[in-house]
Every structure is written in structure tokens, then in C-alpha cells.
C-alpha positions as a Markdown table, in Angstrom:
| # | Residue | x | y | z |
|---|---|---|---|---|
| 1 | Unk | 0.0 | 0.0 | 0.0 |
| 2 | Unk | 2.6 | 2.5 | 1.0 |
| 3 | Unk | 4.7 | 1.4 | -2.1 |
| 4 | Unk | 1.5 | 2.5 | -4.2 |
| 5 | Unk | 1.0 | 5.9 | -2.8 |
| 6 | Unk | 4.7 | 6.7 | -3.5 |
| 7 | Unk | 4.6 | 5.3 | -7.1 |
| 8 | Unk | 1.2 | 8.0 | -7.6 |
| 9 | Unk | 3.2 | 11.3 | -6.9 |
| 10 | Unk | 2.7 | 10.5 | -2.9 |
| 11 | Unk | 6.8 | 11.2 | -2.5 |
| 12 | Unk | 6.9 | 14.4 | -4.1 |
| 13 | Unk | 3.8 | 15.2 | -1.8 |
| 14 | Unk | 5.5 | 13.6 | 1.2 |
| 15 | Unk | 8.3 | 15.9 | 0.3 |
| 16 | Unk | 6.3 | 19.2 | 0.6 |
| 17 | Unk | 4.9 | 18.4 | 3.5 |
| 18 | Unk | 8.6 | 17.7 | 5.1 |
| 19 | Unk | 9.5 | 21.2 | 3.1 |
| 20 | Unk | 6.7 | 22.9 | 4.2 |
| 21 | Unk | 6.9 | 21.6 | 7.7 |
| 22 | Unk | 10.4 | 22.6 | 8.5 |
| 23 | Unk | 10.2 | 26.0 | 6.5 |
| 24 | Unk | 6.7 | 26.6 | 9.1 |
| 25 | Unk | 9.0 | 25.2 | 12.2 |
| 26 | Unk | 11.7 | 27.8 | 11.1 |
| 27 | Unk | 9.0 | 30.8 | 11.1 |
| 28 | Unk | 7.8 | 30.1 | 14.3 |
| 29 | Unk | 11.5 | 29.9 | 15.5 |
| 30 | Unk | 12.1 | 33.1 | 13.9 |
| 31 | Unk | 9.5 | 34.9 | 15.6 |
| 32 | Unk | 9.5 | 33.6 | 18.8 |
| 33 | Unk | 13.2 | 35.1 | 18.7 |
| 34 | Unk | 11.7 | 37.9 | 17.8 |
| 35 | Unk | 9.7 | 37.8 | 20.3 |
| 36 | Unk | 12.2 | 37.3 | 23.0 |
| 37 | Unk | 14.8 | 39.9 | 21.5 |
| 38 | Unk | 12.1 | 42.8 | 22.0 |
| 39 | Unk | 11.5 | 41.9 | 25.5 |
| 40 | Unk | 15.5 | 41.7 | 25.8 |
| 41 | Unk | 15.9 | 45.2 | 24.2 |
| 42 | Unk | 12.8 | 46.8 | 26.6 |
| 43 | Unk | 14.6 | 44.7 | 29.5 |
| 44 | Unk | 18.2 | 46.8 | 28.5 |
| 45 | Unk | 16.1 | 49.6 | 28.0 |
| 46 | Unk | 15.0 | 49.4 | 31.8 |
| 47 | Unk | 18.0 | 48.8 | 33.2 |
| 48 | Unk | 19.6 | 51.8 | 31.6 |
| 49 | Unk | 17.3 | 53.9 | 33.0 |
| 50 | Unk | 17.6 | 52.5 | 36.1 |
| 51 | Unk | 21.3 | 52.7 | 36.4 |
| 52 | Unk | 21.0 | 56.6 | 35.0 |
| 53 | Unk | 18.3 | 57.3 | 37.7 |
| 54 | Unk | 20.4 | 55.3 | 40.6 |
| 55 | Unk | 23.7 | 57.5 | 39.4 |
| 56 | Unk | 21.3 | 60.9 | 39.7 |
| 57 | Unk | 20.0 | 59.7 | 43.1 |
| 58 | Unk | 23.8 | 59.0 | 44.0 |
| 59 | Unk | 25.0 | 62.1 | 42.8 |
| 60 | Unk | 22.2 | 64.0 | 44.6 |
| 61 | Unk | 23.0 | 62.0 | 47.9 |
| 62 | Unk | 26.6 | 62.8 | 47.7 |
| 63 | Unk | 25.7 | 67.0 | 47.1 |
| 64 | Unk | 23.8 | 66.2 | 50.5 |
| 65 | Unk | 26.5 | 65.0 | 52.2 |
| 66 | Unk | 29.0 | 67.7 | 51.1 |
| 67 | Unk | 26.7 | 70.3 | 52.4 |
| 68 | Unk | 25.9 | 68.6 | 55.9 |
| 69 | Unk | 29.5 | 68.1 | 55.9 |
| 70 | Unk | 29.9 | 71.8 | 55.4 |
| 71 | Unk | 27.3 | 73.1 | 57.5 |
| 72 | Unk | 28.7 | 70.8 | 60.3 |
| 73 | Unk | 32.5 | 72.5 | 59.9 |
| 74 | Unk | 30.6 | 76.0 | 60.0 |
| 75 | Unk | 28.4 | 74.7 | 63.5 |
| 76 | Unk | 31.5 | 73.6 | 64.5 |
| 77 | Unk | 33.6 | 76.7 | 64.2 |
| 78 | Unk | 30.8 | 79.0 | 65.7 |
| 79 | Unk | 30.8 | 76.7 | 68.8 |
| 80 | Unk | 34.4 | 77.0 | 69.1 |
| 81 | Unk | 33.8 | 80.8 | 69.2 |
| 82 | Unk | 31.0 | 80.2 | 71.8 |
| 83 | Unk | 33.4 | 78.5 | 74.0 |
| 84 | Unk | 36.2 | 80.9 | 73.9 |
| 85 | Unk | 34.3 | 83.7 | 74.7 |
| 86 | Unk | 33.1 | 82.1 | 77.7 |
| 87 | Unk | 36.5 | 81.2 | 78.5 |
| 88 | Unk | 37.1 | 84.6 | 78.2 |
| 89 | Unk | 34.1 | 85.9 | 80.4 |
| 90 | Unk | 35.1 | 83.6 | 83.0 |
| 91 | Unk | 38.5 | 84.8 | 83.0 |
| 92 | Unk | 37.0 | 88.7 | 83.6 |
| 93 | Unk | 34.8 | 87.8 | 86.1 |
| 94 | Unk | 37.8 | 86.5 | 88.0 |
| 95 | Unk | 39.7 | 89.3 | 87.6 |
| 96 | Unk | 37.4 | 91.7 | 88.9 |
């Protein structure tokens, strides 16, 4: 039976299908990678702008601490001042 469907043409059909089967198997491949390389690319995409938006929140933190660290020389210095004039009160008051 099989021997009679190939002698009718049935192998060159066979053969399409195969063909056709493996071409249709290589387009769903293809787009499935497709597919998966958009969602990559949006993925990258993300992460880029995560990373830019974590160095701007770094950056911003660092400014903070340079002007905390700044305003805390400055307190510092004034308190120094506080304390040496009432050194120096202390000192008058004895005198007298």
C-alpha cells in the first residue's frame, strides 16, 4: 500500500509536506526570537534607566552630604567661638 501511494506522486507530496513543515518550524522559530529579543531590548532599556536614575539619586545624595558636611565644619567653628568667649568671660569675672 505505502509502495502505491509513492509510485502515484505520494513522495513528491511527502516531500512538501517535510518542506513545508520545517520552512513553518523555522518561522515560528524566527519569531519567537523575535519575540524574545524585543522583550531583551525593553529589558536593557530598563536597566539603563535604572542605572542613569540610581547615578542621579547618587549624585544628589553625595551633594547632601557635602553640604551637611559643610554646615557641620561651620556649626563647629561658631561653637568654638562660643566656647572661647566664655572662657574669656570667665576669666574677667575672676579678675574683677
Amino acid at each position: 500500500m505505502i509502495y502505491s501511494i509513492l509510485e502515484n506522486g505520494g513522495l513528491v507530496i511527502l516531500a512538501f509536506a517535510v518542506v513545508f513543515g520545517v520552512l513553518f518550524l523555522h518561522f515560528l522559530l524566527f519569531r519567537e526570537y523575535q519575540k524574545q529579543d524585543k522583550f531583551h531590548q525593553a529589558r536593557i532599556a530598563d536597566l539603563q534607566r535604572l542605572v542613569a536614575l540610581e547615578l542621579e539619586r547618587s549624585r544628589h545624595f553625595s551633594d547632601q552630604v557635602d553640604f551637611l558636611g559643610k554646615q557641620k565644619e561651620l556649626t563647629q567653628d561658631q561653637l568654638d567661638i562660643i566656647k572661647l568667649q566664655l572662657e574669656a568671660m570667665k576669666k574677667s569675672e575672676k579678675k574683677d
